[in-house]
N, C-alpha and C positions, 0 to 999 in steps of 0.2 A: 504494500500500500504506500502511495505518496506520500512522505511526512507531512508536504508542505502544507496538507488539509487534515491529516489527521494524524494526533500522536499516542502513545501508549508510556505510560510509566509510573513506577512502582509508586513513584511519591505523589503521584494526583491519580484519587478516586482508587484507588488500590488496583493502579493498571488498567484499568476499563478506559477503552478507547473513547476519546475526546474530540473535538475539533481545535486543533494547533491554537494556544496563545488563550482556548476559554477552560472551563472546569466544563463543558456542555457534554455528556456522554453524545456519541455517535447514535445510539441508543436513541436517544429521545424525536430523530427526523424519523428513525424509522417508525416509531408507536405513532407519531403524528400524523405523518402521512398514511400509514395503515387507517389511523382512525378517521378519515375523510377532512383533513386538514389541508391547507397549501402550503407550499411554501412558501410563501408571501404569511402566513401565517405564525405559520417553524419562528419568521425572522424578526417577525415583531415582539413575540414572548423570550426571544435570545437574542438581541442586538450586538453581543459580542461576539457572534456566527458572523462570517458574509456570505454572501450569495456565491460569492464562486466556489470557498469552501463545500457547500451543499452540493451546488451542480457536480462540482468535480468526483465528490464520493459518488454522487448517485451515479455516474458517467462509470465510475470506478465499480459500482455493484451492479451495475447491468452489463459491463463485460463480463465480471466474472460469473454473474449468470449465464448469459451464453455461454461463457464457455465449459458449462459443467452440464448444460444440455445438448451437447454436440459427443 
């Protein structure tokens, strides 16, 4: 995974992956979006997310979906 959106470590959140520079678990675009949220939404209740952030993981978790359906 790209650091540059998303980081993991031992000393924030006990490892559970974040988005770079916030305490925001990666976790939480996902619950939201599942839950009929936008992301326009995601960005307003986490303001220290950005959007490219988002885009980029999600860009990042639909590759690796395809590629685990192939």
């Amino acid at each position: 995974m790209d650091r540059q959106y998303v980081t993991s470590s031992s000393d924030v959140l006990s490892g559970t992956p974040v988005f770079t520079g916030t305490r925001v678990p990666v976790r939480l675009l996902v619950e939201a979006l599942s839950a009929g949220d936008s992301i326009d939404d995601f960005l307003e209740g986490f303001p220290s997310v950005s959007r490219e952030q988002v885009l980029s993981f999600l860009a990042f978790a639909e590759e690796v979906a395809g590629a685990e359906s192939r």
